[in-house]
N, C-alpha and C positions, 0 to 999 in steps of 0.2 A: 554530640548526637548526630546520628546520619541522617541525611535525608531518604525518604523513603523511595524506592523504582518509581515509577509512573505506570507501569503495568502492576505492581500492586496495589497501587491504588485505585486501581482500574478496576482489578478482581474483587478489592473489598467492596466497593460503590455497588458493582454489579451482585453480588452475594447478599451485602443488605439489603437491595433492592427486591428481590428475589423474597428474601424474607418478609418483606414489607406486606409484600403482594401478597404474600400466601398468607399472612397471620389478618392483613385486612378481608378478606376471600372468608375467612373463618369467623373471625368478629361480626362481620356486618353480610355477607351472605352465605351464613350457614354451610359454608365450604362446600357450596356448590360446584367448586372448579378445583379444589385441592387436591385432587386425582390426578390434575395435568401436573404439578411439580414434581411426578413420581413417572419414574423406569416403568415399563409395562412389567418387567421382571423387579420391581422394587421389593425387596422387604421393609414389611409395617411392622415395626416390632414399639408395642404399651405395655408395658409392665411384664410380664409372664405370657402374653396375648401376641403371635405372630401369625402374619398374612401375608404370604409371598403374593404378588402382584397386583397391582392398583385396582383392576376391576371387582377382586372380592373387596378391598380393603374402600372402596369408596364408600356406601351405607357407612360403615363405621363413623367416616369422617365426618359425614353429612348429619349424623346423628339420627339415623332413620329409626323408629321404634322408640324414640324416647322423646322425654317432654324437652322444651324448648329450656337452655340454659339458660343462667341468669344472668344480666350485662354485666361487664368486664367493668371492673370501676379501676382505671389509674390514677 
């Protein structure tokens, strides 16, 4: 088995980190900040549901107009 670069391991650290952040942002404040993980030009694409660039696509995230989700059980 090879050892893996040091710059891949670099990049995975930094990716799941990344993920970390944003799926905690979402759990625990209502993804009040999950707009900043995204491109100004990002596409949001849910299911059949697409929204080029973060500023329409924030409410979505935030869950604005809708009731408050039910906690995450791992």
């Amino acid at each position: 088995m090879q050892m893996a670069d040091t710059d891949d391991l670099t990049l995975w650290y930094a990716l799941n980190r990344l993920m970390t952040n944003y799926w905690a942002d979402v759990d625990s404040n209502d993804g009040s900040q999950a707009h900043e993980f995204y491109l100004p030009d990002a596409l949001y694409a849910v299911g059949n549901n697409r929204s080029r660039g973060w500023i329409r696509s924030a409410p979505s995230m935030t869950g604005a107009g809708r009731p408050a989700p039910l906690p995450r059980v791992t």
